[in-house]
C-alpha positions, 0 to 999 in steps of 0.5 A: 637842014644843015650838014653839021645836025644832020651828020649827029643824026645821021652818025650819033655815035659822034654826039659824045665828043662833038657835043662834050657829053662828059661834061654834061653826064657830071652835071646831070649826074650833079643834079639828080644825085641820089645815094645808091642810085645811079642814073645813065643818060642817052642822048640823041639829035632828031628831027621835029617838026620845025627844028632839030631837037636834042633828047636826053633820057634816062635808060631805067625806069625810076619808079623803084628808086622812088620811095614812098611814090613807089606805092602810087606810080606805074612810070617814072623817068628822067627825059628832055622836055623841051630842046633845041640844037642849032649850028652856024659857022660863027657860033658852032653848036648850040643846045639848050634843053630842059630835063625833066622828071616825069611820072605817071600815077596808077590812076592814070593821070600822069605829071612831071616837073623840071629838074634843071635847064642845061645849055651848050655854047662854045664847047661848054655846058652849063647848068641853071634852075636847079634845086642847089643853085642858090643854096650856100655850102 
């Protein structure tokens, strides 16, 4: 494993600014805007099976701010389904990642679905495939 990913995971405290976490908390914060909720993310780098990963999860479990589905769900969150972080010398830090809205019914079936794809290259994040994208003002 590279130095660079393993210091994120070694150091996570240094995720915030290596990885211009800011920027990236306006646009989750964009994409899942709903009034009187507000949404706080954790972030982290980790190991999986072949490549480095990089998490993002909502710290509040979301079944309370979900109207009606209130009634029929035992667990709602925000987290990444899949990811990815790479490093090299000519491209720095690259991360892409979808977020994610997942939920389980009180049935036990549980389901989720995408909320926006997020990518990080040459210090910026951008954000793609969400629900306002290609909605005009």
């Amino acid at each position: 494993m590279q130095a660079e990913i393993q210091n994120l995971i070694d150091h996570p405290e240094t995720i915030r600014e290596t990885l211009n976490i800011a920027r990236l908390d306006r646009l989750i914060r964009k994409a899942t805007a709903v009034w009187g909720q507000t949404i706080t993310m954790r972030y982290r780098v980790s190991m999986g099976r072949s490549e480095a990963r990089f998490d993002a999860e909502c710290e509040q479990d979301l079944v309370g701010a979900s109207g009606i589905f209130a009634k029929v769900l035992t667990k709602c969150k925000i987290d990444t389904f899949s990811s990815c972080i790479t490093h090299t010398a000519e491209t720095g830090y690259r991360v892409w990642f979808t977020l994610h809205l997942s939920y389980q019914h009180f049935g036990g079936g549980s389901n989720g679905m995408n909320i926006a794809s997020f990518w990080f290259e040459n210090g910026e994040w951008t954000m793609s495939d969400y629900k306002e994208e290609n909605e005009e003002d």
